[in-house]
C-alpha positions in Angstrom: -5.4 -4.9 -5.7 -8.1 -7.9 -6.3 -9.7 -9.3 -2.9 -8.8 -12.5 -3.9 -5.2 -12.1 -4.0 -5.4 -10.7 -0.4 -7.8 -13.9 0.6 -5.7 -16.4 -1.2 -2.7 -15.2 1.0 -4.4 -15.1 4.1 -5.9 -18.7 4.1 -2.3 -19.8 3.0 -1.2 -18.2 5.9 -3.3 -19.5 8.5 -4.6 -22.8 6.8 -8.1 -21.8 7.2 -9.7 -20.5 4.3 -11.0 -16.8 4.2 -13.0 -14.5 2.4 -13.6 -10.7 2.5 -17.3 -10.9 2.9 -16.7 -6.8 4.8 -14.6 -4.1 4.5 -14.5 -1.2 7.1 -12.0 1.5 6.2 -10.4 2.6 8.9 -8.5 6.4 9.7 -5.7 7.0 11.6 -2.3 6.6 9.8 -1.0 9.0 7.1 1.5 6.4 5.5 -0.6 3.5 4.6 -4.4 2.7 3.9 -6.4 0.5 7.1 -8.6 -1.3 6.9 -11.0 -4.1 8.9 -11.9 -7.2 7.2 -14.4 -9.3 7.7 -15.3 -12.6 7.2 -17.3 -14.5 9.1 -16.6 -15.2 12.7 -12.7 -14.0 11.8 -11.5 -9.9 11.4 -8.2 -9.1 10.6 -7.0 -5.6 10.8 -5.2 -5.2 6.8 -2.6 -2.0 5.8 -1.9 -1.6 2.0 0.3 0.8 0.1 1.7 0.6 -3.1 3.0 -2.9 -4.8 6.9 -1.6 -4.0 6.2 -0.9 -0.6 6.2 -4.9 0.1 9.5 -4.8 2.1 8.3 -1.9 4.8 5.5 -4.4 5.1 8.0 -7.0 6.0 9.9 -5.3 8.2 6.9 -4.5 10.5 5.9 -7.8 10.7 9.2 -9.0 11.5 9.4 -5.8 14.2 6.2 -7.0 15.6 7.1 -10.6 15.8 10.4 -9.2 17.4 8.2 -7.6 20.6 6.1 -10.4 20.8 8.6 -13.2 21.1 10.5 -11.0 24.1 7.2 -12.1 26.2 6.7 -8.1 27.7 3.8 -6.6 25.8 1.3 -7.0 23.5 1.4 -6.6 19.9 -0.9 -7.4 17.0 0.2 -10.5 15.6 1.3 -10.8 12.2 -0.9 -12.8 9.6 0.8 -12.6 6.2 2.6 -10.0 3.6 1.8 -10.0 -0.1 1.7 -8.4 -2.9 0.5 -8.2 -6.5 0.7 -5.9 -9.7 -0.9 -3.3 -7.9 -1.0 -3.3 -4.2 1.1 -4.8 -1.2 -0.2 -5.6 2.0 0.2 -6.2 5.4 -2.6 -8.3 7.7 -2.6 -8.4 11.4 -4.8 -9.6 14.1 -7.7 -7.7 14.7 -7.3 -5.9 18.4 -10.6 -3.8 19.1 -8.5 -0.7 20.5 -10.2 1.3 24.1 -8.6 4.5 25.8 -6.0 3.4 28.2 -7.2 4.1 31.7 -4.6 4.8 34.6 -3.8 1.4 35.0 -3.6 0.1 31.7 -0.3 3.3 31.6 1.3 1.7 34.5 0.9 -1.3 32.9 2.8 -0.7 30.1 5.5 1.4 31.8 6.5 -2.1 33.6 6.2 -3.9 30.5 8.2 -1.8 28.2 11.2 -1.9 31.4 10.4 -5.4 30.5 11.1 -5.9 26.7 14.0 -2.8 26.9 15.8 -5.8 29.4 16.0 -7.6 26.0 19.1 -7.3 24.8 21.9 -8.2 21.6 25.6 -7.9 21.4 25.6 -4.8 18.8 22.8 -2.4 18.3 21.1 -2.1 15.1 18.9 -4.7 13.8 18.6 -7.8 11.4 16.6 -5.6 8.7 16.6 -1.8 7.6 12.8 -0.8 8.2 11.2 2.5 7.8 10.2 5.6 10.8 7.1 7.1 9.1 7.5 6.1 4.9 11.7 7.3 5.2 14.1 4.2 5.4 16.0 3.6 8.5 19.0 2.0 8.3 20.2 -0.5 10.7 23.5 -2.3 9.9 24.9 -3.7 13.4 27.5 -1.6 15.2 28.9 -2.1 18.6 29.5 1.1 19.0 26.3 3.3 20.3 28.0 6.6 19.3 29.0 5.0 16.1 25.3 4.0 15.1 23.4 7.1 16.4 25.7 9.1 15.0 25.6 7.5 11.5 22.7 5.7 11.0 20.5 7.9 12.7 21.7 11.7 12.6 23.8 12.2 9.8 21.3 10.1 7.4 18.7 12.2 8.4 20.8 15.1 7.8 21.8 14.6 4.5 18.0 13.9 3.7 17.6 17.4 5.0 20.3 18.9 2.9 18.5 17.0 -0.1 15.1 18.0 0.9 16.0 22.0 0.8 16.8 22.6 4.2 18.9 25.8 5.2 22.4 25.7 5.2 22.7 26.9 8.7 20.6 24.0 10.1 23.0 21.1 8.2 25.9 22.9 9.4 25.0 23.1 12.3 23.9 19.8 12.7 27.3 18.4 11.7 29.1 20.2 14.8 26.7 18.4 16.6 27.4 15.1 15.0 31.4 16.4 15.8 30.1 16.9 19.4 28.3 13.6 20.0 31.0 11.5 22.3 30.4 14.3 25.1 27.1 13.1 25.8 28.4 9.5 26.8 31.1 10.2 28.9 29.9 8.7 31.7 26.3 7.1 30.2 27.2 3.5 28.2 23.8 2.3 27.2 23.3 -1.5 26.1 21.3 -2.6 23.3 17.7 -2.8 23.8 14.5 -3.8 22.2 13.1 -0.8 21.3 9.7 -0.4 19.7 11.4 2.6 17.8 8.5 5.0 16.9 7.0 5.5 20.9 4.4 8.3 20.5 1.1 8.5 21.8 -0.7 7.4 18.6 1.4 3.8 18.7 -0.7 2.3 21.5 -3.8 1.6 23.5 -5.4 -0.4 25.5 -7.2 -3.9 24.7 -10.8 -5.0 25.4 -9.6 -6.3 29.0 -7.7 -3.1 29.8 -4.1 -4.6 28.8 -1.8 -2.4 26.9 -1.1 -2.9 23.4 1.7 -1.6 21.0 1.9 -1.1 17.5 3.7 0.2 14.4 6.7 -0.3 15.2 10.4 0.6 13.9 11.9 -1.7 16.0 15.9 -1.9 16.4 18.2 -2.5 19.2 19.4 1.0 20.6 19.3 3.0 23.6 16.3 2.8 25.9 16.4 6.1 26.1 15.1 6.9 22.8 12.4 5.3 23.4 11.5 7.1 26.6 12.5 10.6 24.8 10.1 9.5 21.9 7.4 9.6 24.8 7.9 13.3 25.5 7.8 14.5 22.0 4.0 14.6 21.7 2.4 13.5 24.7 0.2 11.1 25.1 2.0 9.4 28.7 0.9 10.7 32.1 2.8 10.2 35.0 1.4 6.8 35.8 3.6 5.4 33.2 6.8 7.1 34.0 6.5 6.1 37.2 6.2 2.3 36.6 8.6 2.5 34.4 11.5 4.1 36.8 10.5 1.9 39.6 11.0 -1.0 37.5 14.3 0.1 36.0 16.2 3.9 36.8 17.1 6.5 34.2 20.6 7.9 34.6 20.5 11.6 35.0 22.0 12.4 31.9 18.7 11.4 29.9 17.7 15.2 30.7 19.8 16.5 28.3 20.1 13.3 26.0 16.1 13.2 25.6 16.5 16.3 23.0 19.6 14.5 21.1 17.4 11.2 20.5 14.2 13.7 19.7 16.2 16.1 17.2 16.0 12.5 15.0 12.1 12.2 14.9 12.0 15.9 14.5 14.9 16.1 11.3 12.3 12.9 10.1 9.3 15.2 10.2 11.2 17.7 8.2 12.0 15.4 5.6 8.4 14.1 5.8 6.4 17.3 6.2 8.8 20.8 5.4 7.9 23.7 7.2 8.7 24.6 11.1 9.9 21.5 11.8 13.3 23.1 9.9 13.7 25.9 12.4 12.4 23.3 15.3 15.5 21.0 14.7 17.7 24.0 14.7 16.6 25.2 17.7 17.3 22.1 19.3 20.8 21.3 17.7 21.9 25.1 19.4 20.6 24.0 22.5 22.6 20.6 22.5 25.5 22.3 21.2 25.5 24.6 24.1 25.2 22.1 26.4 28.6 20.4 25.6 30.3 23.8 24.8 
């Protein structure tokens, strides 16, 4: 990638001509390379991957101009998208990140009750984006079962079954998928904004202690999943979970339902990463199967 491809797309962008006069790299993300760019009085925080990867790019921005136009939380605005022969690219506003304190979590508890009120006809999305670097498909549906079933399980599945994994977990996993209407006898979610990929890595607080979101794999789904996302690896005390009930009540069911919209981040991992992460997913597709046998 040449600077000046970058620069050139930025100042079309923003009208306001720019010019890397620093570059910081920055850690944090497996997928993509970060990095801070400097120029003058302006930073912008920049992501770049390979020159095919353009439309992931894309699709983030357009997820993150999805959360900001529902007016509930912060995200980094996008800048542009490019690409050239050898690089694409992604530029964002530049948000100096600061550990959440207690109130910044309650903070965003509220405000993602907030942006999950923001709702479409069918779930799904306008564009396919990507969890991690694996696609995610999101054609519209009106069916929740319908879309969580296809779209979500059984296309990680059959990654699975391409990626090596034991017969025994894919079979498995497809009484599950057989299994799934039991779960929403009595639960009919709506379709939410959801940010999509809710772990603890995702967000942080801003310089005056507001919270911020980011990376997104945004679609409209159950709110749920987001919630369940939240459990996975930690990273949400209890300050959050309250705020977030209090603003808007989780049905009982989510208990059990939490570890069906999990078993999809954790299939992802295997498809991502190999290893335990196979005997992980099993573990949890017997313990969903028993819960409707």
């Amino acid at each position: 990638m040449t600077w000046e491809a970058l620069e050139r797309d930025i100042s079309a962008a923003t009208g306001r001509a720019f010019k890397v006069l620093q570059c910081h790299a920055l850690g944090g993300g497996c997928i993509n390379e970060a990095a801070c760019l400097e120029g003058g009085d302006t930073r912008y925080f920049a992501k770049m991957n390979q020159a095919d990867r353009l439309d992931m790019f894309t699709a983030e921005a357009a997820g993150l101009q999805e959360i900001l136009d529902s007016d509930s939380v912060r995200a980094p605005r996008p800048v542009s998208s490019g690409a050239d022969e050898a690089r694409s690219w992604l530029v964002l506003e530049y948000i100096e990140l600061k550990t959440p304190g207690s109130q910044c979590s309650s903070l965003l508890g509220e405000r993602l009750a907030g942006m999950h009120r923001c709702t479409r006809e069918h779930f799904g999305w306008d564009l396919d984006n990507t969890i991690g670097s694996t696609p995610q498909p999101n054609p519209p549906e009106q069916d929740w079962v319908t879309f969580l079933r296809e779209h979500r399980l059984r296309y990680q599945l059959m990654l699975a079954r391409e990626n090596g994994a034991p017969a025994a977990l894919t079979d498995r996993g497809e009484l599950l998928l057989a299994a799934l209407p039991a779960f929403f006898s009595s639960y009919q979610p709506q379709p939410s904004l959801l940010h999509g990929d809710l772990w603890g890595g995702n967000w942080g607080a801003d310089s005056h202690g507001q919270p911020v979101i980011f990376d997104p794999a945004v679609y409209y789904g159950d709110r749920e999943a987001d919630l369940a996302m939240t459990e996975l690896f930690g990273g949400f005390d209890d300050r959050f979970y309250h705020s977030y009930r209090h603003c808007w009540a989780i049905d009982p069911g989510y208990t059990t339902r939490k570890v069906l919209y999990n078993l999809y981040h954790v299939l992802n991992h295997y498809n991502l990463f190999g290893g335990a992460y196979a005997r992980q997913a099993r573990g949890m597709i017997d313990q969903l199967i028993a819960e409707v046998s």
